[in-house]
C-alpha positions as CSV (number, residue, x, y, z in Angstrom):
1,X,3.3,11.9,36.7
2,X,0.2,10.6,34.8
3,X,-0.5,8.0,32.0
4,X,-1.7,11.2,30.1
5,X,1.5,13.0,30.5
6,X,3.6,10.4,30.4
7,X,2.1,9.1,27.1
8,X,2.0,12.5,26.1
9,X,5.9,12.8,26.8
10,X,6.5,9.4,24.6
11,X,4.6,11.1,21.4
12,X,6.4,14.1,21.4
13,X,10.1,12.8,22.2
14,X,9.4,10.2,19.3
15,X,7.8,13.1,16.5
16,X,10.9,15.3,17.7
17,X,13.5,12.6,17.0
18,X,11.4,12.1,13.7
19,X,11.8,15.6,13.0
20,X,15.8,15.4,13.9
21,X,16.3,13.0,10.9
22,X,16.5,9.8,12.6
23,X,15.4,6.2,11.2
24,X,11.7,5.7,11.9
25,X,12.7,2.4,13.7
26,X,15.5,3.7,15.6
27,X,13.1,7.0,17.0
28,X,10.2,4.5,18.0
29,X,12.3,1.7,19.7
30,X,14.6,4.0,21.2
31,X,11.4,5.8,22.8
32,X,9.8,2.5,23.8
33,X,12.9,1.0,25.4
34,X,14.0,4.0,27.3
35,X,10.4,4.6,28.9
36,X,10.3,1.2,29.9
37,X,13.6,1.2,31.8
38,X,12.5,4.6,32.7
39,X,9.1,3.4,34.1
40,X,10.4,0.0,35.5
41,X,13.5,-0.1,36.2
42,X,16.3,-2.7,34.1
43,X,13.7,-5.4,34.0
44,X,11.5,-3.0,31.6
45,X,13.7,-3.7,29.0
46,X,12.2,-7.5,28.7
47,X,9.4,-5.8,27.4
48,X,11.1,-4.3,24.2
49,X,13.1,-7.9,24.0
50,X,9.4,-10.1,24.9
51,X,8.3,-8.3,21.8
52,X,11.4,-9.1,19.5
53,X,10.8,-12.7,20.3
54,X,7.0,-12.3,19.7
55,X,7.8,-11.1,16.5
56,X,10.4,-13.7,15.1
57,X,7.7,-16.7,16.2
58,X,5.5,-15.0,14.0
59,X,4.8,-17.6,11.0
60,X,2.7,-15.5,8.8
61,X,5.9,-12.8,8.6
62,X,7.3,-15.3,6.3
63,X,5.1,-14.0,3.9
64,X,7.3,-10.5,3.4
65,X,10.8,-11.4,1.7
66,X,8.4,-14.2,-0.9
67,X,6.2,-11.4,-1.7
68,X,8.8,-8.6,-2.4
69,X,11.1,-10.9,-4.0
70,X,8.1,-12.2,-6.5
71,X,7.6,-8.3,-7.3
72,X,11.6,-7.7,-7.7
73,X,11.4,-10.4,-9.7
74,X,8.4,-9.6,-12.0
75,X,10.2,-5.9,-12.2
76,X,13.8,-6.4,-12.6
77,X,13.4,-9.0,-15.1
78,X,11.2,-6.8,-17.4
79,X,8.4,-9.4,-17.3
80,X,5.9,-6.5,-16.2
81,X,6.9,-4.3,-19.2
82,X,4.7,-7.1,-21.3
83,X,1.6,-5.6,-19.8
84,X,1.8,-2.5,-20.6
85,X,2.4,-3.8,-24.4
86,X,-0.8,-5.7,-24.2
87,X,-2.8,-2.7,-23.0
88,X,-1.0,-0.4,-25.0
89,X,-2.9,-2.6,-27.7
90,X,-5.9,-3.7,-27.0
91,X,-6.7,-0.3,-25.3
92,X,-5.4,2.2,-27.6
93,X,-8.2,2.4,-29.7
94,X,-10.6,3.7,-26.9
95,X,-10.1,7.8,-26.4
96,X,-7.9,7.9,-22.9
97,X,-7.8,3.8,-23.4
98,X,-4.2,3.9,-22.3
99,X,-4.4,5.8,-19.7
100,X,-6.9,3.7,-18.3
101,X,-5.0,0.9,-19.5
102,X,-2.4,2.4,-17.2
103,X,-4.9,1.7,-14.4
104,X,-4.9,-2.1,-15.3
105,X,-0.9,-2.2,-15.1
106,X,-1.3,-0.5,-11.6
107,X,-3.4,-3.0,-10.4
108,X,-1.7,-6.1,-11.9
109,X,2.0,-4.6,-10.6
110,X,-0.1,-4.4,-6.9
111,X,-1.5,-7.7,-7.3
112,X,2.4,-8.9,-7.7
113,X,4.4,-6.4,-5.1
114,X,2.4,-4.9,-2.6
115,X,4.8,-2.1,-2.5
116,X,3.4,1.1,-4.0
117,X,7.1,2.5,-4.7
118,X,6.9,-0.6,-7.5
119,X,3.8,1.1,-9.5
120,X,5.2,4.7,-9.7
121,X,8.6,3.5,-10.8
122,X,7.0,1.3,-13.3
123,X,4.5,3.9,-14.0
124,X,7.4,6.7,-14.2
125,X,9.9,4.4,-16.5
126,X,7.5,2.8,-18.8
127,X,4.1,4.1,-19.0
128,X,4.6,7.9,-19.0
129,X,7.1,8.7,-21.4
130,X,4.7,6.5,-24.2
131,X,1.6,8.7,-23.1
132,X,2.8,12.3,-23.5
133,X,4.8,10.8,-26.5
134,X,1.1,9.8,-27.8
135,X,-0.2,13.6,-26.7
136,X,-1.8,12.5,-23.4
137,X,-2.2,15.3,-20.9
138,X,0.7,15.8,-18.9
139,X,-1.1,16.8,-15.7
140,X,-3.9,14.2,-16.7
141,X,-1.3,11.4,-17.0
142,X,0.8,12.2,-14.0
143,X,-2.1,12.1,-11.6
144,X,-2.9,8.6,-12.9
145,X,0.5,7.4,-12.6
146,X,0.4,8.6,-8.8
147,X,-3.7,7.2,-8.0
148,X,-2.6,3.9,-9.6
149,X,0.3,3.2,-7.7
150,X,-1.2,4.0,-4.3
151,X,-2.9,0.6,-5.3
152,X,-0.2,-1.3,-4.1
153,X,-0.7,-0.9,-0.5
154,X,-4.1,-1.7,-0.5
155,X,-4.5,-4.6,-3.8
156,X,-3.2,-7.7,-2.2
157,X,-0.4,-9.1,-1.3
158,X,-0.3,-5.5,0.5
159,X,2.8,-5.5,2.8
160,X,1.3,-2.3,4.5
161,X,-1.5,-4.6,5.5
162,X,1.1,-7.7,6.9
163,X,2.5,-4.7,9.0
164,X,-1.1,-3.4,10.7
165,X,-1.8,-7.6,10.8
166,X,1.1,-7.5,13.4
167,X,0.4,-4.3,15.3
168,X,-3.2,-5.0,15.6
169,X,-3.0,-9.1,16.4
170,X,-5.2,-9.5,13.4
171,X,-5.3,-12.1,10.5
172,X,-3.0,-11.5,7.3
173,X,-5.7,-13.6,5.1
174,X,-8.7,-11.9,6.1
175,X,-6.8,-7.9,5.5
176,X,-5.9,-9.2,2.3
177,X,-9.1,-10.5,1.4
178,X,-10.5,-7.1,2.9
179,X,-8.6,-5.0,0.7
180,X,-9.4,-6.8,-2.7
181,X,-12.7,-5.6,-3.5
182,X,-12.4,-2.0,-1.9
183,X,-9.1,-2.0,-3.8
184,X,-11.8,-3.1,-7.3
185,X,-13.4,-0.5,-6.6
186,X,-11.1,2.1,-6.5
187,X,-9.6,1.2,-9.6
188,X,-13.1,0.9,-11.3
189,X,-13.6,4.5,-10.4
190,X,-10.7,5.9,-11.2
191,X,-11.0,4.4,-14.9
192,X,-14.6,5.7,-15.2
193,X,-13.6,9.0,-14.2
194,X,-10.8,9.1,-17.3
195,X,-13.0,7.5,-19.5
196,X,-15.9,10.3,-19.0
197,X,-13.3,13.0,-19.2
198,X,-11.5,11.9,-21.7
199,X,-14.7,11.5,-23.6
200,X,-15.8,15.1,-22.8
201,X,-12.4,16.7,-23.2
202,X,-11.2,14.3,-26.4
203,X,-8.0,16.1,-26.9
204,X,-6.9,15.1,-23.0
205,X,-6.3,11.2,-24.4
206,X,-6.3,10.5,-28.2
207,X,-6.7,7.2,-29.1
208,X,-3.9,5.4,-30.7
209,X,-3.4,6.6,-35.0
210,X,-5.1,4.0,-37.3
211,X,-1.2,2.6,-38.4
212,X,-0.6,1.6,-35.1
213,X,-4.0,0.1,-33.9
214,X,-3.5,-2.1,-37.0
215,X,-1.8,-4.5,-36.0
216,X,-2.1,-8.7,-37.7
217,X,-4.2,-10.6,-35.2
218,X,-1.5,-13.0,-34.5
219,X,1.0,-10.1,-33.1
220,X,-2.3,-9.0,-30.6
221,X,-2.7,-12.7,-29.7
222,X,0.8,-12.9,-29.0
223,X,0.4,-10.0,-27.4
224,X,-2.1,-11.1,-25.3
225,X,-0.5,-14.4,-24.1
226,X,2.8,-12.1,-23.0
227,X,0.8,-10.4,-20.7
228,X,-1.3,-12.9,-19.3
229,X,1.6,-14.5,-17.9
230,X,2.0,-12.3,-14.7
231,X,-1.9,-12.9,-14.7
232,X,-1.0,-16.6,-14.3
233,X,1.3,-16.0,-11.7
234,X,-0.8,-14.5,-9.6
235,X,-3.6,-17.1,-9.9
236,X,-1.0,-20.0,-9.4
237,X,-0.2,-17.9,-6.0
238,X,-4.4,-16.9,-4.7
239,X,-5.9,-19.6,-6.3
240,X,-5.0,-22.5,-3.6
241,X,-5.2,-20.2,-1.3
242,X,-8.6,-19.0,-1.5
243,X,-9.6,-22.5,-2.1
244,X,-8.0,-23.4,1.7
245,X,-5.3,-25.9,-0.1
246,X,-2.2,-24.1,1.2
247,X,-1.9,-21.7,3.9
248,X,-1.1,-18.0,3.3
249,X,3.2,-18.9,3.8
250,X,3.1,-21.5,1.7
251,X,0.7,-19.6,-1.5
252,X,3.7,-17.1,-1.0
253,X,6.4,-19.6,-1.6
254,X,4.4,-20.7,-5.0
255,X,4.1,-17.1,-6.2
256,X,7.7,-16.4,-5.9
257,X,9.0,-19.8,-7.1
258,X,6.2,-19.5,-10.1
259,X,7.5,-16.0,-10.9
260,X,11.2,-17.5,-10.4
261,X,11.1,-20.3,-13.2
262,X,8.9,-18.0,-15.6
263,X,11.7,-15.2,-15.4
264,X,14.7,-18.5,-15.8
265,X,12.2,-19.8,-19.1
266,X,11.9,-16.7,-20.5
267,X,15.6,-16.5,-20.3
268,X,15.2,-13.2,-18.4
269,X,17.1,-14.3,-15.3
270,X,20.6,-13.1,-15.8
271,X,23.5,-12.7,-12.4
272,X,22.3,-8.6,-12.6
273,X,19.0,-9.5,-12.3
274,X,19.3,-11.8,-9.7
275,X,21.5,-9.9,-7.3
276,X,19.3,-6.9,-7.5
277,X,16.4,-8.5,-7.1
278,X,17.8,-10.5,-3.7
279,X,19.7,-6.9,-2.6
280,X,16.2,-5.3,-3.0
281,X,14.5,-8.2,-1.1
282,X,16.7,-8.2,1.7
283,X,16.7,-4.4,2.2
284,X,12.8,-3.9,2.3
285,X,12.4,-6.8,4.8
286,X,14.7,-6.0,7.4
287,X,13.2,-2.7,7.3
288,X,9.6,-3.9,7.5
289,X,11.2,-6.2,10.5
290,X,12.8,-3.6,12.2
291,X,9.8,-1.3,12.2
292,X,7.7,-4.2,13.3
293,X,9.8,-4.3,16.4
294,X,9.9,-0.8,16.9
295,X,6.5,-0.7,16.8
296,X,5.7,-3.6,18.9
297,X,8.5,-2.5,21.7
298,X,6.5,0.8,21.9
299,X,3.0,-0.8,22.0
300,X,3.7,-2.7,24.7
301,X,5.0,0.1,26.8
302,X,2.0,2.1,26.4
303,X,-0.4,-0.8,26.6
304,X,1.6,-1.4,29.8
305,X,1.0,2.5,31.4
306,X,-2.4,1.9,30.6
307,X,-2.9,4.8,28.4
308,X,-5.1,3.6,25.9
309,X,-7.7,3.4,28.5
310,X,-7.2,6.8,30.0
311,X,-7.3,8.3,26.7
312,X,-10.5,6.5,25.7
313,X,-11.7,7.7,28.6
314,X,-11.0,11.5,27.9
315,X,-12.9,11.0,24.4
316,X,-15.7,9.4,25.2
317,X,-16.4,10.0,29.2
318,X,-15.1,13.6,29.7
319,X,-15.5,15.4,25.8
320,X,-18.6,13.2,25.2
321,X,-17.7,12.3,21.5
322,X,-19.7,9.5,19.5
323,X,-17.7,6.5,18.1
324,X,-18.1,7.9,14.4
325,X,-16.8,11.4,15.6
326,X,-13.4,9.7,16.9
327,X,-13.3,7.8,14.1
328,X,-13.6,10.6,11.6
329,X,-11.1,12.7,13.7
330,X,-8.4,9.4,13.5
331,X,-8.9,9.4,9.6
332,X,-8.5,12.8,9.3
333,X,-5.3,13.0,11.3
334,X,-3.9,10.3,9.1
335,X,-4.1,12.7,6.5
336,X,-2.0,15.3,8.2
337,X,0.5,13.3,9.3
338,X,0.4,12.0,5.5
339,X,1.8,15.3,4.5
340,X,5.1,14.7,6.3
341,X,5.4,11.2,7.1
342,X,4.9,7.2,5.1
343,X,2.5,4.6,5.7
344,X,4.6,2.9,8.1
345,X,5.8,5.8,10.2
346,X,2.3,7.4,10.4
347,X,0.8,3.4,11.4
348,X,3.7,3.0,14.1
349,X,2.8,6.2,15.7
350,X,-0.4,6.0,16.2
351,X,-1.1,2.0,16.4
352,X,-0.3,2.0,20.1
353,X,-3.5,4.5,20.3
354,X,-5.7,3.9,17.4
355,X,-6.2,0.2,17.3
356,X,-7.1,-0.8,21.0
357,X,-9.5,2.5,20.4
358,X,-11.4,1.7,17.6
359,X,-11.4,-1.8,18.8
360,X,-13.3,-1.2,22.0
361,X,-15.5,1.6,20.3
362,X,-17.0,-1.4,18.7
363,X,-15.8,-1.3,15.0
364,X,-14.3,-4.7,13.1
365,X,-10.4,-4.0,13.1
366,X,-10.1,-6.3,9.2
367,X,-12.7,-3.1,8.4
368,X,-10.6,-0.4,10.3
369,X,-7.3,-1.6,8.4
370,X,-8.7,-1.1,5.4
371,X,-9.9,2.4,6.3
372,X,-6.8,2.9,7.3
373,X,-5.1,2.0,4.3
374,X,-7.5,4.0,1.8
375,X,-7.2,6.7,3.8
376,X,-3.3,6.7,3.9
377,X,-3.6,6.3,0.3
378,X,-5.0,10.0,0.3
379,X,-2.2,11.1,2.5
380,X,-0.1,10.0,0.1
381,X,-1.1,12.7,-2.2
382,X,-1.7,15.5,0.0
383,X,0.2,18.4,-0.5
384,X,2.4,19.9,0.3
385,X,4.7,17.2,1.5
386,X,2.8,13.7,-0.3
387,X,5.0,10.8,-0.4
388,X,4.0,10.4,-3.7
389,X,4.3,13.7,-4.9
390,X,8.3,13.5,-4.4
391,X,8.3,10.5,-5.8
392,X,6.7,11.3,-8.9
393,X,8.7,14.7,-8.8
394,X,12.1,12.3,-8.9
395,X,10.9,10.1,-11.6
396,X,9.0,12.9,-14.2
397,X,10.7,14.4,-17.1
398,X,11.8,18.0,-16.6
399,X,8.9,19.6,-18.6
400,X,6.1,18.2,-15.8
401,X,6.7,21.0,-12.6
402,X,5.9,20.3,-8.8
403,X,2.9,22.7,-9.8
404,X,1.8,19.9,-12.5
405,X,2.1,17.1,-10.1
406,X,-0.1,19.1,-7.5
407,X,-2.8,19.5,-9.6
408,X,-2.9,16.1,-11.1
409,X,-3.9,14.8,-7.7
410,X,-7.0,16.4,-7.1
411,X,-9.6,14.8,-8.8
412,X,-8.1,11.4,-8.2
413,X,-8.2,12.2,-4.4
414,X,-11.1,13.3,-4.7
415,X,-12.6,9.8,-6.4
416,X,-10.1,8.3,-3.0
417,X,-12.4,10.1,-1.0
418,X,-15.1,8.7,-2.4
419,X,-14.2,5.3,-1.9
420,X,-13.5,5.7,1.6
421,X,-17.1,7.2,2.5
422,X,-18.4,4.0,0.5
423,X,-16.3,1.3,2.7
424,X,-17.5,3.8,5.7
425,X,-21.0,3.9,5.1
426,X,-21.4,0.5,3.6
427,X,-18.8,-2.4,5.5
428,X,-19.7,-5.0,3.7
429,X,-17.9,-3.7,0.8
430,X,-14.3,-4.8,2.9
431,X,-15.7,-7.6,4.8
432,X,-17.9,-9.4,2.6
433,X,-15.2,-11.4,0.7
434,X,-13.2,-12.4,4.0
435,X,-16.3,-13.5,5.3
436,X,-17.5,-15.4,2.6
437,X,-14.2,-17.2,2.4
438,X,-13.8,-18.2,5.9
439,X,-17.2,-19.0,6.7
440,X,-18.2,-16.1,9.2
């Protein structure tokens, strides 16, 4: 049999076990380890276990459980809710200022989880029920709950990005880096899209009445100071890092200690709190882990058949397709799989493939993670089957419908689609703050 089929065979046993039910993990490694003892007999299966210890001697993983558990932290302990107090303020007075105040939370609740589930709960529990309350648009508002939260996975500390960092052998510092000013950017468009429609359409966000804009200027200083704290937090954590005094494990250990103490001194740290927050840590991780393994297992299977190159081969030697073409076609596919799968499946599945591709196409794989993560952003959001879409289904009052949610999306994915054709066209946007920082 060929690499072509036999690779061929691995991607559809693995999408059919996917489509049986089975635990993203379990389907990939399960694939990965079979084909290997398949292929080469019992001493394939050293491969699978080469990767597992690959993986655990893998420093900059230590970054995943500090990270999570600084965001469980933050979110459990209802330090995050101060934000959205402090927006709700100083923003209220501005026609749509809380929706795009809503925005800010996003991006502040990214720059502290990384997880993008974080946002829309937050989003969901706090931020919506105050702006229909206030007579925001309901399909207005539920569009920039779901575009805000997709933030998460692409603001850092992104834990989608620690997971392509692994599959593609690239640096966790430089993704991050990658990801902050594309990540800006998106958010800076999305709030000048509400703010021009809110300012043509008035009655889509009222500002705040006059009784409650009114506030003394010692409550909004207060205010003010309440939320700045998870600001703090996150400068104690980037701060030394940027600056090259601590290295990217141990900036993670600061943020999560920093957020730690503030949550004990604010005498917000109860048992509950605690053993949530550590339950939640511990469950995300060791499913990051075990799809890191999964995904490495299968990688080096195929890498070991020698498909990549064979497939390469078929793009660009037998159908004659430019670089930009393939790349176009990847992005494009990520948003198809988007409709049915998560960030993680859909970068598991196709790693094996994509990265060594795009890699010896000639394109910068910091830049290519970084498309990847926009564009998974999008997929997020596509209809019919959107990851966020059920999400925000399971978290909206009753009177918002799956109709409401779908058309909330589409001018925010359209401003998504925007920002991806900018970091496209122009890669500087992604890789002039990694560069700058590390001297390239």
């Amino acid at each position: 049999m060929s690499h072509e089929m036999i690779a061929l065979l691995m991607f559809s046993s693995m999408m059919l076990m996917l489509l049986t039910g089975q635990r993203v993990f379990a389907a990939i490694g399960f694939v990965g380890a079979f084909a290997g003892l398949m292929l080469w007999g019992v001493g394939g299966v050293e491969i699978p276990f080469a990767s597992a210890m690959k993986l655990m001697k893998w420093y900059p993983l230590l970054t995943l459980p500090m990270f999570i558990f600084m965001g469980y932290v933050l979110s459990e302990s209802r330090i995050a809710d101060d934000l959205y107090r402090m927006f709700h303020v100083w923003m209220g007075p501005v026609r749509g200022g809380l929706a795009i105040g809503t925005i800010g939370l996003m991006v502040l609740i990214s720059a502290m989880n990384g997880l993008s589930v974080a946002g829309m709960a937050i989003g969901a529990t706090i931020a919506l029920p105050e702006l229909l309350r206030r007579g925001y648009d309901k399909i207005m508002v539920t569009g920039v709950i779901q575009a805000g939260s997709s933030l998460g996975i692409l603001v850092p500390p992104s834990v989608v990005l620690v997971l392509y960092a692994m599959i593609a052998r690239q640096p966790v510092g430089q993704l991050w880096l990658a990801g902050m000013m594309p990540g800006l950017m998106m958010a800076a468009l999305f709030i000048v899209y509400i703010y021009v429609r809110c300012r043509l359409q008035p009655h889509l966000g009222p500002p705040l009445k006059a009784e409650e804009r009114h506030l003394p200027m010692a409550e909004k200083l207060r205010l003010l100071r309440a939320g700045m704290l998870p600001i703090a937090i996150f400068a104690a954590m980037m701060v030394p890092f940027v600056n090259g005094w601590t290295s990217l494990v141990e900036s993670s250990a600061i943020g999560a200690i920093t957020a730690f103490l503030v949550a004990v001194l604010k005498g917000r740290m109860t048992r509950k709190v605690f053993e949530n927050t550590t339950r939640n840590t511990l469950a995300i991780s060791c499913m990051f882990m075990w799809i890191i393994l999964a995904a490495l297992a299968f990688g080096a299977i195929f890498d070991g058949l020698g498909a990549v190159r064979a497939i390469e081969a078929l793009f660009t030697e037998q159908l004659g397709l430019s670089p930009w073409t393939i790349l176009i076609l990847m992005q494009l596919s990520f948003i198809l799989m988007g409709t049915f799968l998560d960030d993680t499946a859909m970068l598991v599945i196709v790693a094996p493939l994509y990265v060594p591709l795009v890699g010896s196409m000639g394109f910068d794989l910091i830049w290519y993670g970084v498309l990847y993560t926009i564009t998974t952003q999008i997929a997020y959001m596509t209809p019919p089957f959107g990851y966020n879409l059920f999400l925000m289904r399971a978290m909206a009052p009753p009177e918002i419908s799956l109709r409401d949610i779908y058309r909330s999306i589409i001018p925010f994915s359209l401003v998504m689609v925007l920002a991806l054709v900018i970091v496209m066209v122009f890669p500087q946007v992604a890789l002039w703050l990694p560069d700058t920082v590390y001297g390239k």
